[in-house]
C-alpha positions in Angstrom: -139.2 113.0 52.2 -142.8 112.0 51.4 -141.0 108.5 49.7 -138.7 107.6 52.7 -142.3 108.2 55.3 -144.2 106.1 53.2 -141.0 103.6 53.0 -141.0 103.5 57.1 -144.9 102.8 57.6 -145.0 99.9 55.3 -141.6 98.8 57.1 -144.0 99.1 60.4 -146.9 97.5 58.7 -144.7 94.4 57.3 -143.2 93.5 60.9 -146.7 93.6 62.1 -148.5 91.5 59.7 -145.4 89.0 60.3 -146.9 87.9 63.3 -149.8 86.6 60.9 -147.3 84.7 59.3 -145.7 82.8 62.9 -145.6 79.6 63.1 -149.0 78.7 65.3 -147.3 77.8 68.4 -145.5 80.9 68.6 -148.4 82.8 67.7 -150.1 81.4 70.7 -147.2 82.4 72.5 -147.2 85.8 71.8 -151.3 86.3 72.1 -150.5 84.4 75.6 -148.9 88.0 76.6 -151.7 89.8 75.8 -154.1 87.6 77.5 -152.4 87.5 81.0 -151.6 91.6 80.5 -155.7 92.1 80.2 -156.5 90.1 83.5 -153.1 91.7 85.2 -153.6 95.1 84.5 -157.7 95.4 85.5 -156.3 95.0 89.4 -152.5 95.2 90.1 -152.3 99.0 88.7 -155.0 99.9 91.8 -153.8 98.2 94.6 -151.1 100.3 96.3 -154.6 102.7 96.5 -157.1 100.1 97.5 -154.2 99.5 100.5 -154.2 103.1 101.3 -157.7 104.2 100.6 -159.9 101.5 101.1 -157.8 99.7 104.0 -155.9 102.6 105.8 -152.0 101.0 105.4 -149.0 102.8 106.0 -147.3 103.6 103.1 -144.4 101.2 104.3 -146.4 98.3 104.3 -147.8 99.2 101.1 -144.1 99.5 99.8 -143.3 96.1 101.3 -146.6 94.2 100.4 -146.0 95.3 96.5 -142.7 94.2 96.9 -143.4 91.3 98.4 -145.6 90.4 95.4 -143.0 91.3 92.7 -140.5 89.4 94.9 -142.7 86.1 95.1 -143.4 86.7 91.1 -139.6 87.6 89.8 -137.2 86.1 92.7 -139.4 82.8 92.0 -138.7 82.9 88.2 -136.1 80.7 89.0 -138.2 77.9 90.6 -140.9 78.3 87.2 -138.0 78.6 84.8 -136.6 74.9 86.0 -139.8 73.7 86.2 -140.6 74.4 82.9 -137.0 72.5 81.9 -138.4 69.7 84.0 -142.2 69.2 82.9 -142.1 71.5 80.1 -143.8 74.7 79.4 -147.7 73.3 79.3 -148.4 71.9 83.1 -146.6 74.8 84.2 -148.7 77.7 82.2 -151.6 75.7 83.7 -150.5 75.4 87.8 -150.3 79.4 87.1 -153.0 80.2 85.8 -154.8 78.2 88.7 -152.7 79.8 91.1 -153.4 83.5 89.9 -157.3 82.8 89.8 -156.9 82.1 94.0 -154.8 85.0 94.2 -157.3 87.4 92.8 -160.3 86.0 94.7 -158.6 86.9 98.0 -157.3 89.9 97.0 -161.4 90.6 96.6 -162.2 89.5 99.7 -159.3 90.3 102.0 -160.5 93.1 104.8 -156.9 92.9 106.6 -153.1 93.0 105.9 -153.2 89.2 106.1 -155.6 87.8 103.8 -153.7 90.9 101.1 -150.4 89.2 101.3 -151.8 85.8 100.6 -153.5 86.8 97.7 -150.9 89.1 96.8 -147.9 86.5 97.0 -150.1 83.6 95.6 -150.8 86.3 92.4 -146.5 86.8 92.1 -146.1 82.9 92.7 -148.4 82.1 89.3 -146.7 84.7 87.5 -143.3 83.1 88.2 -144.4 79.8 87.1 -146.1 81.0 83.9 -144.1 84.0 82.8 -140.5 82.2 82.3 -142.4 78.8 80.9 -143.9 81.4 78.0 -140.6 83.3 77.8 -137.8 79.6 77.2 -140.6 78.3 75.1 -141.0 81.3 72.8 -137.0 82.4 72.9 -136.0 78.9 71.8 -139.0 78.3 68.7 -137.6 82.2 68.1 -133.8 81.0 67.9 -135.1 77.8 65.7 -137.0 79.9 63.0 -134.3 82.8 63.2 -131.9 80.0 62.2 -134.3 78.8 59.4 -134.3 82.2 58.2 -137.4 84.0 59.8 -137.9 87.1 62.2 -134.7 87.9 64.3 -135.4 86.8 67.7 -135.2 90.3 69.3 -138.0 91.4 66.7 -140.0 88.3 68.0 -139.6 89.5 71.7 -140.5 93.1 70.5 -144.0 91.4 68.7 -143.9 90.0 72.1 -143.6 93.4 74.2 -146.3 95.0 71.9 -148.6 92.0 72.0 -148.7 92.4 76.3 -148.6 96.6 75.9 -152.2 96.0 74.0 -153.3 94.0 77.1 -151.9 96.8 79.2 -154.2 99.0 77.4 -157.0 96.8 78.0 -156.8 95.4 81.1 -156.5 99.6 82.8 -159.4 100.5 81.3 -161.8 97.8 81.8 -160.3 97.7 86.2 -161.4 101.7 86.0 -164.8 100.8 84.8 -165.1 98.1 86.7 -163.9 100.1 90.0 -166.6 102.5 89.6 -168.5 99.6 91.2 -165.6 98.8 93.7 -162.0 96.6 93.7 -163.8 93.2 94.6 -165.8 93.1 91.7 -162.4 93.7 89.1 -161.0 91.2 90.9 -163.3 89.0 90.8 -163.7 90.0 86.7 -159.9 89.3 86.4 -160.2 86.4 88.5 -162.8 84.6 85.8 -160.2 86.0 82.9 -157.2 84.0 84.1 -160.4 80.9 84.0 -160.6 81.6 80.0 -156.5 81.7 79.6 -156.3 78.4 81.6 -158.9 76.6 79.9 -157.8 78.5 76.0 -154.1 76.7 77.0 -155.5 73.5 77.8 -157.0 72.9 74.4 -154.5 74.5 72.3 -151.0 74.7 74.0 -149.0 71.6 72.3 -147.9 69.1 75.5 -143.7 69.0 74.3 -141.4 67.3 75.6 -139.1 69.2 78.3 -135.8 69.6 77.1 -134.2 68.8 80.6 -137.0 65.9 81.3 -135.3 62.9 84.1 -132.9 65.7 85.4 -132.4 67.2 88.5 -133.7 70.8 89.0 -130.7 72.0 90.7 -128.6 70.6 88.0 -129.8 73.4 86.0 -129.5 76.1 89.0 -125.2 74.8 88.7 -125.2 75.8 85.3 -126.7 79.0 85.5 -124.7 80.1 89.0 -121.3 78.8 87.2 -122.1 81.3 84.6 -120.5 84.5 86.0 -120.9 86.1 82.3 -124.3 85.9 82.6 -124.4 86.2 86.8 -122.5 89.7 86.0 -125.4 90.8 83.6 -128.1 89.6 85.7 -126.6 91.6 88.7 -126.5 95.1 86.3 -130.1 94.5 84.5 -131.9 93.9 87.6 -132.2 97.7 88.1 -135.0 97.9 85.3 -137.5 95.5 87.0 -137.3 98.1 90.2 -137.6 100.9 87.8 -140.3 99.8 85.8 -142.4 98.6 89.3 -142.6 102.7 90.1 -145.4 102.8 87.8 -147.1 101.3 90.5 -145.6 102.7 93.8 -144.1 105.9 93.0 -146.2 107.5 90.1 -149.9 107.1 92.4 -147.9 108.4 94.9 -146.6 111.6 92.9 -149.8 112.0 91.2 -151.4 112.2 94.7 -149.2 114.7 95.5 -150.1 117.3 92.9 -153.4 116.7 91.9 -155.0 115.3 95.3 -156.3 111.8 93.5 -155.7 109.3 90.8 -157.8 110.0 88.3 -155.3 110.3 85.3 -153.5 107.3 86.7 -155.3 104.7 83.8 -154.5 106.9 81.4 -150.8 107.6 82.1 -150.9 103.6 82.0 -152.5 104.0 78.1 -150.3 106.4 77.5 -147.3 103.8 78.3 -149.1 101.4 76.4 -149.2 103.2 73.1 -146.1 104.0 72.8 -144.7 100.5 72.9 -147.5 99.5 70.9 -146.9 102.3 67.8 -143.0 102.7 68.8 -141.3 98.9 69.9 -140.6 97.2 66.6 -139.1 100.2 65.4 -137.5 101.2 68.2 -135.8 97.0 68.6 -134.6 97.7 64.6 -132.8 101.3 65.7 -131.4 99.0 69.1 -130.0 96.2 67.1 -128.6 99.0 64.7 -127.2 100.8 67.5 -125.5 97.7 69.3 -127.1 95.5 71.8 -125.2 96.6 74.8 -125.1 100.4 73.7 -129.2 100.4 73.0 -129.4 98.8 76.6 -127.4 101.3 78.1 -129.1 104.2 76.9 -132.0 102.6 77.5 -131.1 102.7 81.1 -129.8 106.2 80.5 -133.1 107.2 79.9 -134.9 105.5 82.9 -132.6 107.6 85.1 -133.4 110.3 83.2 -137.5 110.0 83.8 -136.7 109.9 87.6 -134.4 113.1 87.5 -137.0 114.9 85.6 -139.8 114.7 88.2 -136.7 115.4 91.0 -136.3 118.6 89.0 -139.9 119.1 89.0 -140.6 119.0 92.6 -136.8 121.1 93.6 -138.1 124.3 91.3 -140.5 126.5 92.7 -143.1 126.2 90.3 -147.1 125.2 90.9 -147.4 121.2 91.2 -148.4 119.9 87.9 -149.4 116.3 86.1 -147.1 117.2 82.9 -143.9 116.0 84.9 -144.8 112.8 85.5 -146.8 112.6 82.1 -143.0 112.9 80.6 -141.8 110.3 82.7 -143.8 107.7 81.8 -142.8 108.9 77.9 -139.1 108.9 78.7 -139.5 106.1 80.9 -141.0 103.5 78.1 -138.5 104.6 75.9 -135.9 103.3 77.9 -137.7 100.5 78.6 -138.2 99.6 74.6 -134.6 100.0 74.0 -133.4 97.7 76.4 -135.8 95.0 76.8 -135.9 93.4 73.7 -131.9 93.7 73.3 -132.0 92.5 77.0 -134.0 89.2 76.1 -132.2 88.5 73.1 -128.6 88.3 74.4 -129.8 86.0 77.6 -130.1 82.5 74.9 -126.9 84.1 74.1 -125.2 84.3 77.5 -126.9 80.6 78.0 -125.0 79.2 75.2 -129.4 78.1 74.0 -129.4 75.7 77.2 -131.5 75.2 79.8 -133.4 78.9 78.7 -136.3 78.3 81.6 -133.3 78.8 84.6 -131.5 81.3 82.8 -134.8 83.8 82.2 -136.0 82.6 86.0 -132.2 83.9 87.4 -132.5 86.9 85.5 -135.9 88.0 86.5 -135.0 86.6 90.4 -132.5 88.9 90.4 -134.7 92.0 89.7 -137.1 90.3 92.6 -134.8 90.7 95.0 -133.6 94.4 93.6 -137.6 94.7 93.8 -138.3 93.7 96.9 -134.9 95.8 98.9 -136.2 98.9 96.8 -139.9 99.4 96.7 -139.8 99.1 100.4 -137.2 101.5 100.9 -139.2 103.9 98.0 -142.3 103.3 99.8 -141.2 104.5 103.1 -139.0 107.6 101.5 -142.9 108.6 99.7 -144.3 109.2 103.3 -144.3 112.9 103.5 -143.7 112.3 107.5 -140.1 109.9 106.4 -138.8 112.3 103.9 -138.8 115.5 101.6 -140.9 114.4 98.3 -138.1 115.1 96.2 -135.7 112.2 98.3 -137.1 109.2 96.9 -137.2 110.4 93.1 -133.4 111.2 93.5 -132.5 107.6 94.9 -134.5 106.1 91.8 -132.4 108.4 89.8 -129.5 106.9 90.8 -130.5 102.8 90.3 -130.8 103.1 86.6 -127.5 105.4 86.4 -126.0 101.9 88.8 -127.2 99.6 85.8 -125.9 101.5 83.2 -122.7 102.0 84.1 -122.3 97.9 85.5 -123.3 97.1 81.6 -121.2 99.4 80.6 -118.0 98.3 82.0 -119.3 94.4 81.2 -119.4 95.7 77.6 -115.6 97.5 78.0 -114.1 94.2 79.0 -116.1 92.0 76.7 -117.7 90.1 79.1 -121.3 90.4 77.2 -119.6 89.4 73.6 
């Protein structure tokens, strides 16, 4: 027994020290995620209560001004993805990074629901240019190398997931410090890191050569919308995006509601963190073991099973407690490292390699739009005067059940194959 540990951890170690041994380009790639997850997470994690707290919103208008935000970020991958086919992957990363230094800097100094949106939607806007330029660039160097006999590409989007899970450890605990001062000043802080990323992909992000250059953007939005395989998956996978966005609209409002503040909300997020950090690349091995459409629908199994735990939570008549929704951010990763990875993997698939920047941008469009319907739903149902508190966990239950069971009956008829 002491043999086969020992066997795992140096199984654990070896993926992780194969990131050492990337070729530069897609090391920069996958630090990238780390770098934008710091700057992200010291702000976004803290806003619903800055909205509530420091500028008296209702908690519709909180629902819809987050899901505004994810909306202008993932519905608008589409727009980044085929710009990055266009201009290629450099320019792109760059316009963002400008974009999400604005953002931040009037998130700071916004007083009113105004001046919040426009820093919130210019924040999702930079996000959608630079997210799906970083995602086609590393999922096609990933497919090259795989070919050539190096790291599966679902191992290099779970190096990927880990890499932006140790800037979501990072970028919570510095926005708590930094909020003991008050929200401008984190902004401002992450406002200054998204300065650094620019000007660290200015020197060393390689200018290539777009792999759609002289064509027509919508050329590449035909392909993808003629491609009902992968329009079918898109439609059942955008379920997770909504799921994983109560993290920041359902948890500080459950944790409000037992313990009276939000003081264990940074560490729920470190919690989260870890786990992908000690538990993806494992976890991706077990998945591709299991069967990629299998892992993802457990994996979506399990989200619905986080949200039906704290439903069962608040329905017994027990004391209010912070355990419950300590487990569903456990049982809630987990889900989320099952599927993700297998999820990323099969889109080049589905894409037949081609035109990767509008394929990722459709996929993460379509869990905008589930976003932005669904957080402002969730973040009316989380008024106490709307609804009961157990209402809104038992129509998140119910979204990830949706996705599992469209991916499942994609899988029965070989549609995903």
């Amino acid at each position: 027994m002491a043999s086969s540990d020992s066997r795992t951890g140096l199984r654990r170690w070896r993926l992780l020290a194969d990131l050492d041994r990337l070729p530069p380009v897609m090391r920069l790639l996958v630090g990238t995620q780390l770098a934008f997850n710091v700057g992200f997470y010291m702000v976004l994690p803290y806003l619903a209560t800055h909205l509530t707290d420091d500028l008296a919103l209702a908690g519709g208008v909180v629902g819809l001004v987050l899901g505004l935000r994810t909306f202008c970020q993932q519905g608008l991958f589409v727009v980044g993805g085929a710009l990055a086919d266009r201009f290629g992957a450099k320019p792109v990363v760059l316009v963002g990074c400008a974009l999400r230094v604005l953002g931040f800097l009037l998130l700071g100094v916004a007083g009113g629901l105004v001046g919040v949106l426009a820093g919130a939607l210019l924040t999702g806007f930079a996000a959608a240019l630079f997210s799906p330029a970083v995602e086609s660039a590393l999922a096609r160097e990933a497919g090259e190398q795989q070919a050539a006999g190096g790291l599966a590409r679902a191992d290099v989007f779970a190096l990927f997931a880990v890499s932006g899970q140790v800037g979501s450890v990072l970028g919570p605990l510095v926005g708590t410090a930094l909020l003991l001062v008050d929200f401008r000043l984190a902004c401002m802080v992450a406002a200054a890191a998204f300065v650094l990323i620019g000007l660290a992909h200015l020197r060393w992000l390689p200018r290539r050569e777009a792999a759609h250059a002289g064509e027509r953007m919508l050329a590449g939005w035909a392909e993808v919308l003629a491609n009902r395989r992968f329009l079918a998956f898109a439609a059942g996978y955008s379920g997770y995006l909504l799921c994983y966005n109560q993290l920041y609209l359902a948890l500080p409002a459950e944790l409000r509601r037992v313990t009276g503040g939000q003081a264990a909300l940074g560490w729920l997020f470190v919690l989260a963190s870890v786990l992908v950090i000690v538990g993806q690349l494992p976890a991706t091995r077990w998945a591709r073991g299991l069967g990629g459409t299998r892992a993802i629908v457990l994996g979506f199994g399990l989200m619905a099973a986080s949200f039906a735990l704290v439903a069962l939570s608040i329905a017994l008549p027990v004391a209010p407690s912070v355990w419950p929704v300590a487990v569903f951010v456990v049982v809630l990763t987990a889900g989320q490292m099952l599927a993700v990875p297998i999820a990323q993997d099969l889109v080049p698939k589905l894409a037949g390699e081609r035109r990767l920047g509008a394929y990722f941008g459709v996929l993460s469009s379509a869990g905008g739009i589930a976003v932005l319907l669904g957080s402002t739903l969730v973040g009316a149902l989380l008024d106490p005067a709307v609804a009961p508190p157990l209402v809104p966990w038992l129509v998140l239950t119910a979204v990830p059940l949706v996705s599992a069971a469209t991916i499942a009956a994609l899988s029965r008829r070989g549609t995903l194959t």
